[in-house]
C-alpha positions in Angstrom: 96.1 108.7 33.5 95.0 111.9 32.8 97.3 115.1 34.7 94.4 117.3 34.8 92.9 114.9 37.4 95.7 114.1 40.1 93.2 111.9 42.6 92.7 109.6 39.5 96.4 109.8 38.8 97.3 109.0 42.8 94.8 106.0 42.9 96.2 104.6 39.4 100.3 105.1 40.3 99.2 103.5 43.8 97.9 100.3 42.4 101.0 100.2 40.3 103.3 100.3 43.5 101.0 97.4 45.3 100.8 95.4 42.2 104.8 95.9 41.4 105.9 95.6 45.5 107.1 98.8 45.3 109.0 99.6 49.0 108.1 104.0 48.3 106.6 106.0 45.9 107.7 109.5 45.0 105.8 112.2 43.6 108.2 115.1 42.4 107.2 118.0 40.4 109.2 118.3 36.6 109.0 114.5 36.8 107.2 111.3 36.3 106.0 109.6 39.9 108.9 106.9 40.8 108.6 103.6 42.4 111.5 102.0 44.8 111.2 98.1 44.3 113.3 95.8 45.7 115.9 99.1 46.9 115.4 100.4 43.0 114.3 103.3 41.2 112.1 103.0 38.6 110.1 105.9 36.5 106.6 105.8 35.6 106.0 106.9 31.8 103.7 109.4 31.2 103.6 112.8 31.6 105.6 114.5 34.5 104.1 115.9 37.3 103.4 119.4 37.9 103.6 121.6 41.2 100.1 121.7 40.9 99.4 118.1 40.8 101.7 117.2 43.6 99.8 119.9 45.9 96.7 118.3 44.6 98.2 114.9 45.8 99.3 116.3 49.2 96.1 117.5 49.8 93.8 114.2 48.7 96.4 112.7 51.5 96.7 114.8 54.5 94.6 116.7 57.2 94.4 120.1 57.3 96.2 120.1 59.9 99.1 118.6 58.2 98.0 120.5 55.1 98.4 124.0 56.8 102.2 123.4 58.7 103.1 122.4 55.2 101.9 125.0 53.4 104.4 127.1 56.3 107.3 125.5 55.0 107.0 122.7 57.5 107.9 118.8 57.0 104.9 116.9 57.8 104.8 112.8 58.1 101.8 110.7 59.0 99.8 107.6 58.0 97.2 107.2 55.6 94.4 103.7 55.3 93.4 104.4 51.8 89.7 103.5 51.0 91.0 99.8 49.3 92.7 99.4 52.5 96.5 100.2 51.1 98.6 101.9 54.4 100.4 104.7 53.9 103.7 106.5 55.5 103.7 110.1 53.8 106.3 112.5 54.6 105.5 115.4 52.8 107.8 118.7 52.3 108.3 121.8 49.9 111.6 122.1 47.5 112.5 124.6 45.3 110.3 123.3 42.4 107.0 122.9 44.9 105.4 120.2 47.1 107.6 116.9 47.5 105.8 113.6 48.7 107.4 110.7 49.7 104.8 107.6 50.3 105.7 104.0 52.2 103.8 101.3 51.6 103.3 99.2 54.6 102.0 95.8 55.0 98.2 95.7 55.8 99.1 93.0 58.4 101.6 92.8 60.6 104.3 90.5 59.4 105.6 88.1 61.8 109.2 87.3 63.1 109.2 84.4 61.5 107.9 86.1 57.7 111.1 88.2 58.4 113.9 85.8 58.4 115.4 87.4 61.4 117.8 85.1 63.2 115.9 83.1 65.6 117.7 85.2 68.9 115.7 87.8 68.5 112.6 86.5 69.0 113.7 85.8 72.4 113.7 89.5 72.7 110.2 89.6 72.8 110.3 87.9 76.2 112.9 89.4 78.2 111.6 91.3 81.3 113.2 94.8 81.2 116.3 96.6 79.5 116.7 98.6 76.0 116.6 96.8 73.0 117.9 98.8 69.5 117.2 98.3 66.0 119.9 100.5 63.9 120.2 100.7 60.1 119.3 103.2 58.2 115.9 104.6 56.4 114.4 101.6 54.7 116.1 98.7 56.3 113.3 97.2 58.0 113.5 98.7 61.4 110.2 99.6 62.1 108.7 96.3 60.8 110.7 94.4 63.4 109.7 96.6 66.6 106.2 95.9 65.1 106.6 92.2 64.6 107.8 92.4 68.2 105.5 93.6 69.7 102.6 91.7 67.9 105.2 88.9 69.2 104.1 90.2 73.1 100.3 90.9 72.5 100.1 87.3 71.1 101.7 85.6 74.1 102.1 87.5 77.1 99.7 89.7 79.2 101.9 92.7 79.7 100.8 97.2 79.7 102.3 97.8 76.5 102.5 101.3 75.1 103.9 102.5 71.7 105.4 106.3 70.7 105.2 106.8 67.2 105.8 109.6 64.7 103.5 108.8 62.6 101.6 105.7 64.0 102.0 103.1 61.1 100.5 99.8 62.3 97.7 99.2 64.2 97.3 96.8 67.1 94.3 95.0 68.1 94.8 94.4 72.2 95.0 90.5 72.6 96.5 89.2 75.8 98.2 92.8 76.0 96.9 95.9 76.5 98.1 98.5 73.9 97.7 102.3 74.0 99.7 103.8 70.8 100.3 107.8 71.2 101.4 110.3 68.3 104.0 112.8 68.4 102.5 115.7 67.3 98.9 114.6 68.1 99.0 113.2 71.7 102.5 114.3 72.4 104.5 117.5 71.9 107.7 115.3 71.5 109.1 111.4 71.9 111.1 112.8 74.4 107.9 114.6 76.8 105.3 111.7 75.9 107.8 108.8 77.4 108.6 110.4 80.4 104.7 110.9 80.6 104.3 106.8 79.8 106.5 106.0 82.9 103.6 107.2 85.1 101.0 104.8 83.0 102.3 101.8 84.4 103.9 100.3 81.3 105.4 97.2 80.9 107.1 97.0 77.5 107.4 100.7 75.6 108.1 100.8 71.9 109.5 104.1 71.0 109.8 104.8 67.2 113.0 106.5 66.9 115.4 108.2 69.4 116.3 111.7 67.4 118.1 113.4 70.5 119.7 113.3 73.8 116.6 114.2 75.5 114.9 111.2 74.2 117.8 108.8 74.7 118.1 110.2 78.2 114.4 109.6 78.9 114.5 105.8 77.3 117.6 104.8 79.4 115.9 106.1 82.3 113.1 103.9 81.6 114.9 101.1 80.6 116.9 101.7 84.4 113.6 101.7 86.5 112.5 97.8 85.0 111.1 98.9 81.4 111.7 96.5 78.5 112.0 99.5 75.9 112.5 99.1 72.2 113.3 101.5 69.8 115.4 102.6 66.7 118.5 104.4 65.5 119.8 105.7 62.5 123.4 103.7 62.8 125.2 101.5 60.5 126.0 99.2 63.2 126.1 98.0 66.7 129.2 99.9 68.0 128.3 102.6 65.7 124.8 102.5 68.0 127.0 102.4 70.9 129.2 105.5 70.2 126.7 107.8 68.7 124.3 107.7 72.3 127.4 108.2 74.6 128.7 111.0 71.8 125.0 113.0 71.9 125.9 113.7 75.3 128.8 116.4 76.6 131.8 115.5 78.0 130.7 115.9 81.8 127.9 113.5 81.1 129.5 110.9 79.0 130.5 108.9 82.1 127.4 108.7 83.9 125.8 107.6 80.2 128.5 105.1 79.8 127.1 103.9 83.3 123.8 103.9 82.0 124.2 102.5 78.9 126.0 99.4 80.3 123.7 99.3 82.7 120.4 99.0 80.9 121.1 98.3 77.1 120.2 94.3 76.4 120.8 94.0 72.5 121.4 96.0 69.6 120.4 94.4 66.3 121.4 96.5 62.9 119.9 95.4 59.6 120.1 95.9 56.2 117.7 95.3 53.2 119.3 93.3 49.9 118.0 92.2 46.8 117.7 88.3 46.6 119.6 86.9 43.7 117.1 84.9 42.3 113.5 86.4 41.9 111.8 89.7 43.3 112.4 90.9 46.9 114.6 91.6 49.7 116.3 89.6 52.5 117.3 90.8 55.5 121.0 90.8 56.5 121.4 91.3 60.2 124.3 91.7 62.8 123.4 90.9 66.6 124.7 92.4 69.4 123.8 90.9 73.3 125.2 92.6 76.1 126.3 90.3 78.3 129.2 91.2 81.2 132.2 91.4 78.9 130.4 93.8 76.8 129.3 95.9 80.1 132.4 96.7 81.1 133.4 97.3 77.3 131.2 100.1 77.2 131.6 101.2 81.1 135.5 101.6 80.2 135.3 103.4 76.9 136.7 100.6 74.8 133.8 100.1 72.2 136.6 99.2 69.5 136.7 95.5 71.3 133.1 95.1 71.0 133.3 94.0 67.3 135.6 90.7 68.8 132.9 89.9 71.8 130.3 89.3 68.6 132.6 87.0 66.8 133.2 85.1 69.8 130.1 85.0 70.9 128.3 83.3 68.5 127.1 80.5 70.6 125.2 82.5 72.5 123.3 84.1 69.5 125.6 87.1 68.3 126.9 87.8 65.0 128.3 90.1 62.9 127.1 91.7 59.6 129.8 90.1 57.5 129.2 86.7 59.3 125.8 86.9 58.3 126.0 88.4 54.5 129.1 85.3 54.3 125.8 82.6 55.2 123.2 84.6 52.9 126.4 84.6 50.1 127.0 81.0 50.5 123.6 79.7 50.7 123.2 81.8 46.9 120.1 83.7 48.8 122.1 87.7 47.7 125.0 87.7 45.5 128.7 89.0 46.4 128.5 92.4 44.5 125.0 92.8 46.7 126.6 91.9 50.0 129.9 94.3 49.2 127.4 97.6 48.9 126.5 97.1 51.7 129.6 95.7 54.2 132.3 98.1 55.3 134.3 95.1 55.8 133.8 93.0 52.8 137.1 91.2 53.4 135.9 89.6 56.2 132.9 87.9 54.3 133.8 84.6 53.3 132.6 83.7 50.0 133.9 79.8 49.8 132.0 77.2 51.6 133.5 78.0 54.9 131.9 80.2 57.6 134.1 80.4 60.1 
């Protein structure tokens, strides 16, 4: 690969992340392009990148648009279909040695719930009528895939308005029995918070909203998940009452109440992931703790007293719940992760059970 031709060097390290099932690539000036496989690191060799080339990169992949708010110092993310069809996440951003890139490759189909190995309760997910539904975990775990394997879930089965806010767009949907209308912050949208209170007017049955970053959006998607919207979404949390605590703490004290109110009100399930190398071959399973808010849990979260929460998921297992170290204790037992995997990533690793007892 030759560094006086970066759109050569770009197509060439990009085949090398499909054909190794690389997660991200990262182009950093000083050094050789990285790929993250299976929640790994791993160098190209060859010869390190310049500033140059990674500018070079940046602008094979973006807009102008894109191109000139980061040549202003701005972040930029969006999505790229390469001409072999290879789907892109770039987040783009200048560092003290130059241009940055950061690329995700996503799936060219949308996978299914089932291709996921999520547990089979949240599939029902797909069918409830209204209320707010969160995926938590944090950058990589998955999140995204699952509201899109959700959705696809709806289009395939139900004829329901569905529309999606997304910063960038990453999949596309074909309308089957849905209709689908997917919107861009930044494009169609000023903000996630201004384009879903603009969506409540469209008639919507089901909205996905990529990610809640402040209070205005989680103000705007409890609203719509109060007025009869089945509303999905994403946090950056490590777990469910983590999810819990961090909306009703984005709000001052003088509102905390009425969002307690809200939150118990409207939220249906929170389901937090994490990625983990299997033990045996390449690839990742998917751990996953599952909160469903049922009456008990209500009034948890109406009172303040989040810190029981945690016990409602342990006994409520019949009815679909489960914690994270319940879960990693089956993927442990059933030899799918190993323990020093399933300790990285559990800030309760007592409570996984490693014999042949899941309690």
């Amino acid at each position: 690969m030759s560094a006086t031709i970066p759109h050569i060097r770009l197509v060439d390290v990009l085949h090398v992340g499909r054909q190794q099932n690389a997660s991200d690539i990262h182009f950093v000036p000083g050094l050789c392009p990285a790929l993250r496989v299976d929640g790994e690191l791993q160098f190209l060799t060859g010869s390190p990148l310049s500033a140059e080339d990674t500018t070079e990169i940046a602008r094979a992949l973006l807009e102008p648009k894109a191109l000139a708010h980061l040549e202003a110092g701005q972040d930029v993310s969006a999505a790229k279909v390469t001409d072999d069809r290879l789907v892109l996440r770039i987040h783009a951003f200048r560092g003290s040695q130059g241009c940055t890139l950061a690329l995700r490759l996503l799936n060219k189909r949308i996978p299914t719930l089932e291709s996921l190995h999520l547990p089979p309760v949240v599939a029902t997910l797909a069918h409830r009528d209204r209320g707010l539904v969160i995926f938590a975990g944090p950058t990589g775990s998955g999140k995204s895939t699952s509201l899109a394997a959700l959705v696809a879930e709806i289009n395939a089965a139900s004829a329901r308005r569905i529309i999606t806010i997304e910063d960038p767009i990453e999949y596309r949907y074909e309308s089957l029995r849905s209709l689908i209308t997917q919107r861009e912050v930044g494009r169609d949208a000023p903000s996630f918070s201004t384009a879903l209170l603009g969506t409540l007017r469209a008639d919507p049955d089901v909205i996905m909203l990529g990610e809640m970053r402040d209070s205005g959006t989680m103000r705007a998607a409890l609203t719509a998940a109060e007025t009869g919207h089945l509303v999905f979404t994403t946090l950056h949390t490590g777990s469910a009452v983590q999810t819990i605590e961090r909306i009703i703490d984005a709000f001052g004290g003088a509102e905390q109440s009425q969002v307690r109110s809200q939150l118990a009100q409207s939220l249906t399930a929170v389901v937090s992931q994490r990625l983990i190398p299997r033990k045996h071959g390449p690839g990742r399973r998917a751990a996953v703790e599952v909160l469903l808010v049922n009456d008990a849990v209500r009034a948890m979260i109406r009172e303040s007293k989040t810190h029981l929460i945690r016990n409602a998921m342990t006994t409520g297992r019949q009815l679909g719940m489960q914690t994270l170290e319940h879960h990693l204790s089956e993927l442990v037992q059933s030899s799918e992760i190993d323990r020093d995997a399933a300790r990285r990533v559990s800030e309760r690793f007592e409570d996984v059970a490693t014999d042949r007892q899941v309690g």
